[in-house]
N, C-alpha and C positions, 0 to 999 in steps of 0.2 A: 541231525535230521531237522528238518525248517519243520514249523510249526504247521504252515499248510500240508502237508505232508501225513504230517500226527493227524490232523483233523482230521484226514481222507480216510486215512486207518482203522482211526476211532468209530467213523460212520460205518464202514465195513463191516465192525464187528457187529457194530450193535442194530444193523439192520439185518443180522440175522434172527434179532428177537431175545428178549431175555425169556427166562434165564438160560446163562449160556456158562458151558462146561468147554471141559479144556480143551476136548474134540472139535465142538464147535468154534473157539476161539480161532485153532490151528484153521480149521478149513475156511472159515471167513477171511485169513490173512493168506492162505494161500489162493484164494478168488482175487482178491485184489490185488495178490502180485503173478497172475498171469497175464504177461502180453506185456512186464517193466522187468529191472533188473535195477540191484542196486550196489554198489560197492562197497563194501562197510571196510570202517578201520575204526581199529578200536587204543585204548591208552596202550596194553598191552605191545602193539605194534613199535607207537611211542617209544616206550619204556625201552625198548630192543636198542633203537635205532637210537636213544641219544646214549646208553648205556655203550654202543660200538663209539661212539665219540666222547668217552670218558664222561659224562652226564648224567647226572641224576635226576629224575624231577618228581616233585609231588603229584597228590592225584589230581591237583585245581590245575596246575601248571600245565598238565596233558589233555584235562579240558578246556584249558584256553585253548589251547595249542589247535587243536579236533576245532573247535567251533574258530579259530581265528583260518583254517586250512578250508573248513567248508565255505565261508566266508568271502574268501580271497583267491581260489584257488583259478586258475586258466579253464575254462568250459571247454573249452577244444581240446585240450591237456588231462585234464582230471586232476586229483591227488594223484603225486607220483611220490616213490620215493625222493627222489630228487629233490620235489619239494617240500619235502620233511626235513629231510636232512638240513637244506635252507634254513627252515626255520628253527629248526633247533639250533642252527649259528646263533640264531637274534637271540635265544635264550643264557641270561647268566647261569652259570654253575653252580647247583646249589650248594651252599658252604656250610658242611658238615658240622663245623666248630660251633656255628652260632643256631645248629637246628634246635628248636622247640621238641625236644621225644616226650614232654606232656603233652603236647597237642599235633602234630605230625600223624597222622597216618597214612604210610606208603605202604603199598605190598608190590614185588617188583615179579618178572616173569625170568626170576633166576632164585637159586639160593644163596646164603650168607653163611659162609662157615667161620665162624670166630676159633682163633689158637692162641695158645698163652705156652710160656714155658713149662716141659714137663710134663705135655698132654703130646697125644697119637694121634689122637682121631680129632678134638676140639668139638666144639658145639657146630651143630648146624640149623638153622631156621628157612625152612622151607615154603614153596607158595602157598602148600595147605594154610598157612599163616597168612590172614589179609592184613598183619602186620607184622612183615617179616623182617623188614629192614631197620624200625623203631626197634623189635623183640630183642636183634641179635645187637644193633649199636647200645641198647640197655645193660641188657645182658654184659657187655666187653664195658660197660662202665663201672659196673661192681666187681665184675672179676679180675680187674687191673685193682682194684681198690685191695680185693682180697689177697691175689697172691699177690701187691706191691709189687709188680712187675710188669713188663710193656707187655700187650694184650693186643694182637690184628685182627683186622674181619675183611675177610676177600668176599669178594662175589666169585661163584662157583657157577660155570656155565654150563649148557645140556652135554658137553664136552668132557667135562670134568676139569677144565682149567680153570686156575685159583689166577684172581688179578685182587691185589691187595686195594683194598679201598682206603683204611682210616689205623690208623694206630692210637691205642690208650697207652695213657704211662703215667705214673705217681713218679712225682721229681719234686721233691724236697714237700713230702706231705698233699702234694696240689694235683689233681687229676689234669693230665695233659692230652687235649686231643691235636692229631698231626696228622694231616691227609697225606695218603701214600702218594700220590703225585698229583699233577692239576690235568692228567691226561692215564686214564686206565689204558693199558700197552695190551 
């Protein structure tokens, strides 16, 4: 959203007069958006559309993305998928091996089921987690360490289909990570 925009909103509200409760909030924003429309997209949207092209991205990387698409986008066109999808080309693939999970917080709009040998069911990390995807790549880094054995974590869609993202493995004492492909199928 452009900052002239905010401001407009801002005035909206608070020309209702303080103080102002939640009632009042809703109905000063609903005054100012009769007679506009506006189209929202959100990371989430993001997260969907580079996840169907094998893509991962941070939460900065999806607000680049959002403010580089409001920025650039065709006026006569709008945001379209289309030009999502575009620019999620320009973007590199986040590379799992060299992620910071000190510092990283993703939460993505799927789940992560991690399995290891000897389990049924495996761990699952879900959106209720606004960091689900640090929680469960964590998680499959100590549990490789523990059962010393190769450790997966798929992403789990509203479908129920598993697409394998990353493998753990201890080889010769050494925690290994290895990305299931450079393209989720």
């Amino acid at each position: 959203m452009d900052q002239d925009r905010l401001i407009e909103m801002a005035d909206a509200i608070f020309s209702a007069g303080p103080p102002l409760d939640r009632d009042q909030i809703i109905a000063a924003l609903n005054a100012y958006w009769t007679g506009r429309m506006a189209i929202v997209w959100d990371r989430s949207d993001l997260f969907g559309q580079a996840w169907a092209r094998g893509k991962l991205l941070t939460n900065e990387q999806a607000d680049d993305l959002l403010d580089d698409l409001r920025r650039h986008h065709d006026p006569e066109l709008g945001v379209t998928w289309t030009s999502i999808e575009c620019a999620l080309d320009e973007i590199e693939p986040l590379d799992i091996e060299k992620l910071d999970l000190t510092t990283t917080l993703m939460a993505y709009p799927g789940n992560f089921q991690v399995w290891w040998d000897g389990t049924q069911t495996g761990q699952i990390f879900d959106t209720d987690d606004d960091r689900n995807l640090f929680h469960a790549l964590s998680f499959a880094a100590r549990k490789a360490e523990q059962v010393k054995g190769a450790v997966q974590v798929c992403i789990v869609d509203a479908a129920d289909n598993e697409y394998p993202l990353v493998y753990y493995e201890i080889l010769d004492g050494k925690l290994l990570i290895k990305p299931a492909s450079n393209k989720i199928q």
